[in-house]
C-alpha positions as CSV (number, residue, x, y, z in Angstrom):
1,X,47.8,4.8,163.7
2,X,44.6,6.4,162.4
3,X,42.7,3.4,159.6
4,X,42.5,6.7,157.5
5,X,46.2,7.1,156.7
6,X,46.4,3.7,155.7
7,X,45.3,4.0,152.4
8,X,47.6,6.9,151.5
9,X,50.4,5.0,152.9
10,X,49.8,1.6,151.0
11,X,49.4,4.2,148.1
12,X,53.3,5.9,148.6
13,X,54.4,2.4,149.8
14,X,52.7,1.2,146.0
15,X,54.8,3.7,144.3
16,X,58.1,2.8,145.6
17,X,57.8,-0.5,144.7
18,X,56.1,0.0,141.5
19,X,57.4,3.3,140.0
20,X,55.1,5.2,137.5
21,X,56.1,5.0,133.8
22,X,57.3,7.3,131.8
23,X,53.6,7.5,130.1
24,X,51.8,8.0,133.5
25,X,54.6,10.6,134.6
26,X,53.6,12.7,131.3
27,X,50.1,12.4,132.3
28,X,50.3,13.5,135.3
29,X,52.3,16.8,134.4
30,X,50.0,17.2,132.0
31,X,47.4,17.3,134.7
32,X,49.1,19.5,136.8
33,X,49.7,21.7,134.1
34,X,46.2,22.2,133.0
35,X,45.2,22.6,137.2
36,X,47.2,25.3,137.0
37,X,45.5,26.9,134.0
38,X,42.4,26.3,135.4
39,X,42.5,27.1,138.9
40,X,46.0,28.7,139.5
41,X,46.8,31.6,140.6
42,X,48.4,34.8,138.5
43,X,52.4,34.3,139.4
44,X,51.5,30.2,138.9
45,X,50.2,30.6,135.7
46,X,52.6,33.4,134.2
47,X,55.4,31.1,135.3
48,X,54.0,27.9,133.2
49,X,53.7,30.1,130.4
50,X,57.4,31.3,130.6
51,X,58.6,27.2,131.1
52,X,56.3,26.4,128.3
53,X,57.8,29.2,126.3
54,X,61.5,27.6,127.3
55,X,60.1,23.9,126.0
56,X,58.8,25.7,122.8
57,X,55.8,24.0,123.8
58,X,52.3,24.2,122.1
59,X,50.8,21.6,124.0
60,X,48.2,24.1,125.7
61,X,47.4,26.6,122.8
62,X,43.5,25.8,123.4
63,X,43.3,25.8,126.4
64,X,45.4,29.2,127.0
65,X,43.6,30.6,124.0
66,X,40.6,30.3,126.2
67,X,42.1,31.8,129.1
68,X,43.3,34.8,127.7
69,X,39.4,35.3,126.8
70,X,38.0,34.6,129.9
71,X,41.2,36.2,132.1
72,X,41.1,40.0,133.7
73,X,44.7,39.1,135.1
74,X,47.1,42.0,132.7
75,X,49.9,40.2,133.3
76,X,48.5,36.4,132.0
77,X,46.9,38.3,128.9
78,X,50.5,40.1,128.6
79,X,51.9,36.4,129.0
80,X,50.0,34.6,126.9
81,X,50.2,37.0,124.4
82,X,54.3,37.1,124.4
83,X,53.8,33.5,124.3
84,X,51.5,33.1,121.1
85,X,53.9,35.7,119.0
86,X,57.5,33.8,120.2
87,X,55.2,30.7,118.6
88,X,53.8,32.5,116.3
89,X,50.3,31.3,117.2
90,X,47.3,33.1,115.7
91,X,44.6,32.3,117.6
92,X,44.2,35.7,118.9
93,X,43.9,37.4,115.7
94,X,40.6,38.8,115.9
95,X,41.0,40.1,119.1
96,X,43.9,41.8,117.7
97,X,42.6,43.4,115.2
98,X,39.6,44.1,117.7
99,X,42.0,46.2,119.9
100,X,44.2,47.8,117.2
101,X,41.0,49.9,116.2
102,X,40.4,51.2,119.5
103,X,43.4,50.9,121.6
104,X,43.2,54.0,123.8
105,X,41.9,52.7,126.8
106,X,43.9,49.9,127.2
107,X,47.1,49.8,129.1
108,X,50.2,51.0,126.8
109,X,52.4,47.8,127.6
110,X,49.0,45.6,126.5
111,X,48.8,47.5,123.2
112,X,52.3,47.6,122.2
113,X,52.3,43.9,122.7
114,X,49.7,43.8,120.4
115,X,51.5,45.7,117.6
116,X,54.8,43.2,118.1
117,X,51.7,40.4,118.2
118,X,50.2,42.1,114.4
119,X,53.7,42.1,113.1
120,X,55.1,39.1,113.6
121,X,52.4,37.0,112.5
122,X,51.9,39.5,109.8
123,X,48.3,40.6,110.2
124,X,48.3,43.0,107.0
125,X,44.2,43.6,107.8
126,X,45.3,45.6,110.5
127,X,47.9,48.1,108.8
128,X,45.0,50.5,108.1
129,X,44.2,50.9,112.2
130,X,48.0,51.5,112.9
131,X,47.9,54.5,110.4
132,X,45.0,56.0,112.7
133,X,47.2,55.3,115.6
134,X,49.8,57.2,113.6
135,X,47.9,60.1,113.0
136,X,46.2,60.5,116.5
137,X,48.1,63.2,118.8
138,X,48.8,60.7,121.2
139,X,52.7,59.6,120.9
140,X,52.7,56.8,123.6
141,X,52.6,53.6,120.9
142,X,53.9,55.8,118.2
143,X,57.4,53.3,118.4
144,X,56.0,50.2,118.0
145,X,53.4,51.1,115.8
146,X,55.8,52.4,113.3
147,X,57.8,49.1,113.4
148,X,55.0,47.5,112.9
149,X,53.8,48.9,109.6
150,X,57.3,48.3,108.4
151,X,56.2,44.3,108.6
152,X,52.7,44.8,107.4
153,X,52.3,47.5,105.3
154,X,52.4,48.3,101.4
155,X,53.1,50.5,99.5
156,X,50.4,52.9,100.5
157,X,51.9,53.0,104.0
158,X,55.1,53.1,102.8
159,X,54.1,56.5,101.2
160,X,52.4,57.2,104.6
161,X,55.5,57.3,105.9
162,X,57.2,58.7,103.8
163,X,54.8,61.7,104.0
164,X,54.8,61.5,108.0
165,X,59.0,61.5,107.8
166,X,58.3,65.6,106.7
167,X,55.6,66.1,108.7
168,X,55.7,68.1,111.8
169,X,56.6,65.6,114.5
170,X,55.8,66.1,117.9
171,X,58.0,66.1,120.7
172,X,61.6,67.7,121.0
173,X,64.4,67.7,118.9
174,X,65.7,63.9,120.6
175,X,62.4,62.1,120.3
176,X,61.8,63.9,116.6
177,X,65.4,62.3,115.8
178,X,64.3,58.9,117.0
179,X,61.1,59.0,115.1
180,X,63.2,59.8,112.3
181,X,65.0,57.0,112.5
182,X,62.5,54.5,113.3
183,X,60.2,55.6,110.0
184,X,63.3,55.1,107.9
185,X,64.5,51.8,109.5
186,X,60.3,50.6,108.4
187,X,61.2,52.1,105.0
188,X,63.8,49.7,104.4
189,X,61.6,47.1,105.4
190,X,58.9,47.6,103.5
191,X,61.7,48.1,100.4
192,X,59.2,50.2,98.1
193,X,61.1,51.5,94.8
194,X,58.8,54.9,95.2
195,X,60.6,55.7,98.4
196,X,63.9,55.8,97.3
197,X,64.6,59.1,96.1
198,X,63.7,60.7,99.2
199,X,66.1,58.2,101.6
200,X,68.6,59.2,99.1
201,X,68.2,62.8,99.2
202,X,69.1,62.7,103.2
203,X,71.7,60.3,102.8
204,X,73.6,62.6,100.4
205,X,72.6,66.0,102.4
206,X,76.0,66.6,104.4
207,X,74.4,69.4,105.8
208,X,72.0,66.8,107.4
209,X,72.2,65.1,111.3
210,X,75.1,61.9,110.7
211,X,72.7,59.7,112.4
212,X,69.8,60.3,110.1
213,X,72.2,60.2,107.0
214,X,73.7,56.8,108.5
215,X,69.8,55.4,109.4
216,X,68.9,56.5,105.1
217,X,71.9,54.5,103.9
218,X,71.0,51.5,104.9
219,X,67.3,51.9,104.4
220,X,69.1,52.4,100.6
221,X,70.8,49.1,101.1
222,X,67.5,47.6,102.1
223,X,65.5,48.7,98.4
224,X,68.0,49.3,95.9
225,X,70.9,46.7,96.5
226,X,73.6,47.2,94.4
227,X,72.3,50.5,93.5
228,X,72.9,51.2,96.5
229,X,76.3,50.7,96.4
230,X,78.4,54.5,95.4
231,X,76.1,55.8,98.2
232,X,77.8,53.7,100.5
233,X,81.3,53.9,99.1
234,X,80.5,57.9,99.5
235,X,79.5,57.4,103.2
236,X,82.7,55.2,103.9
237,X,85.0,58.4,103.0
238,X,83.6,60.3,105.5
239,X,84.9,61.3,108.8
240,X,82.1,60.8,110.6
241,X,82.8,57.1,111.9
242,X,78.8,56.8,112.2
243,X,78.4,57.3,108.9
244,X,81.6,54.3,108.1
245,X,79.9,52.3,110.3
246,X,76.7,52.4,108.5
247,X,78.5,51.9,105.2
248,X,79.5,48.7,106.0
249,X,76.1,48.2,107.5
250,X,74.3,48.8,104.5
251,X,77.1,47.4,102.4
252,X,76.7,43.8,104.4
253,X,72.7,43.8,102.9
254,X,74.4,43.5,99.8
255,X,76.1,40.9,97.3
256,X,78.8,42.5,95.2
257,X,81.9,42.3,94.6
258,X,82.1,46.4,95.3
259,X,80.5,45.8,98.6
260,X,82.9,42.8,99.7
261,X,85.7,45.7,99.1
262,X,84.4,48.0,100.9
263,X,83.8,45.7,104.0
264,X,87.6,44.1,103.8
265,X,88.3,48.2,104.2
266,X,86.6,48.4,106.9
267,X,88.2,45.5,109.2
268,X,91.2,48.1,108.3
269,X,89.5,51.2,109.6
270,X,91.0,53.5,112.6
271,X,87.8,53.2,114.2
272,X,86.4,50.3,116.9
273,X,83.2,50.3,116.1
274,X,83.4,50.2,112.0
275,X,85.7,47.4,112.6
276,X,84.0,45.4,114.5
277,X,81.1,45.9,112.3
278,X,83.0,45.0,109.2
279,X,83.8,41.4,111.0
280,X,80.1,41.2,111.6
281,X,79.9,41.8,107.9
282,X,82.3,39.5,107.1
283,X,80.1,36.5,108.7
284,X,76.7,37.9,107.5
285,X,78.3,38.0,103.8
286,X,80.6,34.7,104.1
287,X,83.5,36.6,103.0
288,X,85.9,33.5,102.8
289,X,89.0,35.7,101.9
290,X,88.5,37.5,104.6
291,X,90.5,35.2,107.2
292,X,93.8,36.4,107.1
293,X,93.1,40.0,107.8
294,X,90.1,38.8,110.8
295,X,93.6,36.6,112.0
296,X,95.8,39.5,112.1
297,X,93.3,41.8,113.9
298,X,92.4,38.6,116.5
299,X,95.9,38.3,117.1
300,X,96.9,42.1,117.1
301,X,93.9,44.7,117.1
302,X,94.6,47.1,120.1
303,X,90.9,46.9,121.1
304,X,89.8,43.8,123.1
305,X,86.5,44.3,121.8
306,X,87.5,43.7,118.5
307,X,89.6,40.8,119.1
308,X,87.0,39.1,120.5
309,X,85.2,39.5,117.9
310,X,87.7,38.0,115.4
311,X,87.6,35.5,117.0
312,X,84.0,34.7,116.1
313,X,84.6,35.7,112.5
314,X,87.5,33.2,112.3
315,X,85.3,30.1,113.6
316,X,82.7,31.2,110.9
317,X,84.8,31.9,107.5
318,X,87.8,30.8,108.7
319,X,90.8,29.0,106.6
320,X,92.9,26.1,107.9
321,X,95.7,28.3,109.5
322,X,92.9,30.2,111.2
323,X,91.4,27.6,113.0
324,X,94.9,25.5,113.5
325,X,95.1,28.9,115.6
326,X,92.4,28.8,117.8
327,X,93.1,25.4,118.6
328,X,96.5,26.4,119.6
329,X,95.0,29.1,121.4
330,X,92.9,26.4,123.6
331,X,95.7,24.8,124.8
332,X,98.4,27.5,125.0
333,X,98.7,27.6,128.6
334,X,100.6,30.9,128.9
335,X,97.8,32.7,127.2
336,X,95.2,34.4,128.9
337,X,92.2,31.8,129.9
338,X,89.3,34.6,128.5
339,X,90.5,34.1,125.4
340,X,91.4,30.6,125.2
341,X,87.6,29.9,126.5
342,X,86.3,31.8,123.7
343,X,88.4,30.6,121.3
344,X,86.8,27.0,122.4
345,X,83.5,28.3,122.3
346,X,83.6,29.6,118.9
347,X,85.3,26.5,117.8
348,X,82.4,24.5,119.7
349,X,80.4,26.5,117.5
350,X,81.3,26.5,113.9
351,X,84.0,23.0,114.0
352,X,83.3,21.2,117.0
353,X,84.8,18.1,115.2
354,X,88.4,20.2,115.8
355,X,87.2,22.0,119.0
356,X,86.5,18.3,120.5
357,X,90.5,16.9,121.2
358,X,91.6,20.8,122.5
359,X,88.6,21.3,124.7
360,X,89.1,17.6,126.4
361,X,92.8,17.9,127.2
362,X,92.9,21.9,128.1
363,X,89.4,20.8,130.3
364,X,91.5,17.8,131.9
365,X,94.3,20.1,132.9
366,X,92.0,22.8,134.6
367,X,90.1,19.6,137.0
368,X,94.2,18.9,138.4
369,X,94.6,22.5,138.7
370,X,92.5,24.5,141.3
371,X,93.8,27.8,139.7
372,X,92.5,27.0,136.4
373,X,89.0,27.0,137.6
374,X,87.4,30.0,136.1
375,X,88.3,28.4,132.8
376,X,87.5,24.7,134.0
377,X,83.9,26.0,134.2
378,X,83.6,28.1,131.0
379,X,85.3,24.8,129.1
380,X,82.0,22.8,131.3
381,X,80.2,25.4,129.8
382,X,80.9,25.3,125.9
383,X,80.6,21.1,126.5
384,X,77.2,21.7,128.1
385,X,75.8,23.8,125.2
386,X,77.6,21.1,122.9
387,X,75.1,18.5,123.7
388,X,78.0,16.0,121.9
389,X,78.6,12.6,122.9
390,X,82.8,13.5,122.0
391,X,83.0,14.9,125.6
392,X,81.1,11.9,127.4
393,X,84.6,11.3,129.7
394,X,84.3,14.9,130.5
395,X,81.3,14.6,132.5
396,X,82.2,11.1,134.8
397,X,85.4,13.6,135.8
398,X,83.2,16.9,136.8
399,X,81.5,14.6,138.4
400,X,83.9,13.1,140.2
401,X,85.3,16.3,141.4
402,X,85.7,18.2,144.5
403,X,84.9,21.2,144.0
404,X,81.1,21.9,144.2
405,X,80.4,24.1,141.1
406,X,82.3,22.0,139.2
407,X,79.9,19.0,140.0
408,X,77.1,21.1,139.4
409,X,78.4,21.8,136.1
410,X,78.9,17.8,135.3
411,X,75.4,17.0,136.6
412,X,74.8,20.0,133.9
413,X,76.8,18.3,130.9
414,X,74.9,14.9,132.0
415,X,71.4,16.5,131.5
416,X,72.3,17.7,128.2
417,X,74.6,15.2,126.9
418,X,72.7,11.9,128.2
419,X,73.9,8.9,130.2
420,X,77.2,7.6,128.2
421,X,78.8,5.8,131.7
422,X,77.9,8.0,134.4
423,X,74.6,7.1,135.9
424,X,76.0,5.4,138.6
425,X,78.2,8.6,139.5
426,X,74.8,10.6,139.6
427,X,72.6,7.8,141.4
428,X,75.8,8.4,144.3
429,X,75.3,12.3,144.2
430,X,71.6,11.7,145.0
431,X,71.8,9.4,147.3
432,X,74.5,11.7,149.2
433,X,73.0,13.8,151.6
434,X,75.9,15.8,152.1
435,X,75.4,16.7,148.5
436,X,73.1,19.9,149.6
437,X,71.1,20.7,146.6
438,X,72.9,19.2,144.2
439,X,71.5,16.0,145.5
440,X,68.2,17.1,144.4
441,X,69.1,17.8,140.9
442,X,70.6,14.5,140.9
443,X,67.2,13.0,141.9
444,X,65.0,15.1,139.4
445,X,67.5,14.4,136.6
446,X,67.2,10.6,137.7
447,X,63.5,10.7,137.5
448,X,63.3,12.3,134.1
């Protein structure tokens, strides 16, 4: 044996017997981490921004903030920048507003990240460079531009757009309907009183495209509230079910007790779509009396669609027989396992205290019954997003089970969920080598 090797030997030989701490471990991924920024390569260090993004991590916001100025790599700039508007970091403000001024001879995708980038963060100083991007010929950030002075504008721009809604807009009849839409979705953000009587003049137009009529109602929801209100009612007689739809829309911005009306119609209405928006409605308003009638369309709506989502209504607002329902529906055996999954999700979601017992017995029957597994692994699932100590038994019997997936899914719940009896379970899974990969993921989840 070479001398040289020794070292390195008495080194690994060092670290079985004296495992690192939890300190040094940190350290060293923190090393790693900046080796990577420093000297990795472009898929390496687009890939530690996306994990870093997943751990909501700032940890590195100088050091990246340096990288992006020193970079020539598109798709770490496009990273990092992604990365500093999910955080809302600012560091790259100037640079921003740098860009915004001249953007044409940047790539499209780098610019249009910059306009998300100015608009979430709010960089109002650079409302007056997206109106020159507005009134350039060039169309190809026109989009995101728009949206973007609907964040940061005023009410200067919000009569810049009102002014460029009349304008000739270029492109054909499709792309002039989008642009439409898009300038009177910003109007509604921006929410200045000066602007109304112009959304409210297409709104009532019947000689006008539904869509755009449907698009000026809400942006009316968005800056007159209640006054909003008889516009919407109007809209909701119509037979246009785009133009129902966006009556409830708009009518959900609202707080009366007209608009709360007008939504309970709507869960009643002969079309899908304006009923599943009016559940939607339902949950954005807190409409407490709306249970029974979100019950009777869970239990009876023809559409699946809507059902479904009734069944999320129900968890949200819903009253004691409601939810006495969905537990039922967990465990009712004869019903069909999509819903009784979702039904446990929702629960999971709004009552878990009441989800807990149903989820645990209906999860128990599906480990002793092979054909239940579909529904074995949605239950794992819902317990897995849980993070709740209530299902600790759960995870020792995934575990514990034959069926791959299944384990997979317990080494899952353990991870989230934390060690409440079945370490020892995992320590055998990763000292298995017939275990495949799961064996590793035993390991790593042992280490951490």
């Amino acid at each position: 044996m070479s001398l040289a090797r020794i070292p390195g030997i008495l080194i690994a030989f060092c670290c079985v017997l004296y495992p690192l701490s939890s300190q040094e471990k940190e350290t060293s991924l923190r090393q790693e981490r900046l080796d990577i920024i420093n000297y990795g390569i472009e898929g390496d260090i687009t890939s530690l921004v996306d994990t870093l993004a997943n751990e909501e991590s700032k940890e590195f916001t100088e050091e990246l903030t340096s990288l992006f100025a020193s970079t020539r790599s598109v798709a770490v700039k496009e990273s990092i920048l992604r990365l500093f508007t999910k955080q809302s970091v600012d560091s790259l403000k100037s640079w921003t507003e740098t860009l915004l001024e001249d953007p044409w001879d940047e790539r499209s995708s780098t610019v249009n990240l910059a306009l998300s980038y100015a608009s979430a963060l709010k960089f109002r100083e650079t409302a007056a460079s997206v109106r020159k991007i507005l009134e350039n010929d060039n169309t190809v950030f026109r989009s995101a531009a728009i949206s973007a002075l609907g964040k940061i504008g005023s009410g200067e721009d919000a009569q810049f757009l009102s002014d460029l809604l009349d304008s000739e807009i270029a492109g054909d009849d499709k792309q002039r309907l989008i642009v439409r839409q898009e300038i009177m979705r910003a109007l509604g953000e921006l929410q200045v009183e000066e602007t109304w009587d112009r959304l409210y003049e297409i709104a009532e137009n019947e000689d006008e495209n539904g869509v755009i009529r449907a698009t000026a109602a809400e942006a009316l929801a968005r800056i007159g509230k209640e006054r909003a209100y008889p516009v919407l009612s109007k809209l909701f007689e119509s037979s246009d079910p785009a133009l129902r739809e966006a009556a409830i829309s708009g009518a959900s911005k609202l707080e009366d007790r007209d608009s709360s009306s007008l939504i309970l119609d709507g869960i009643r209405d002969s079309y899908y779509k304006v009923r599943i928006r009016s559940l939607k409605a339902v949950k954005e308003r807190n409409i407490t009396e709306a249970s029974d009638l979100a019950l009777f369309r869970a239990k009876n709506d023809p559409e699946e669609s809507v059902r479904l989502e009734a069944y999320d209504t129900l968890g949200a607002i819903g009253n004691q027989e409601a939810l006495d329902w969905l537990v039922g529906m967990i465990r009712d055996e004869k019903k069909n396992d999509r819903y009784r999954a979702k039904a446990a999700a929702v629960l999971n979601d709004h009552r878990p205290a009441a989800a807990a017992p149903a989820i645990i017995e209906t999860a128990k029957k599906t480990l002793a019954d092979d054909k239940k597994t579909w529904l074995r692994y949605e239950l794992g699932k819902t317990v897995t997003k849980s993070k709740d100590a209530r299902y600790s038994e759960l995870i020792l019997l995934y575990l514990s089970s034959k069926d791959t997936l299944t384990r997979s899914i317990g080494l899952d719940m353990y991870a989230a969920i934390g060690d409440l009896g079945s370490k020892s379970r995992v320590e055998e899974i990763a000292a298995d080598t017939k275990q495949g990969a799961l064996q590793k993921r035993a390991k790593d989840m042992l280490e951490k």
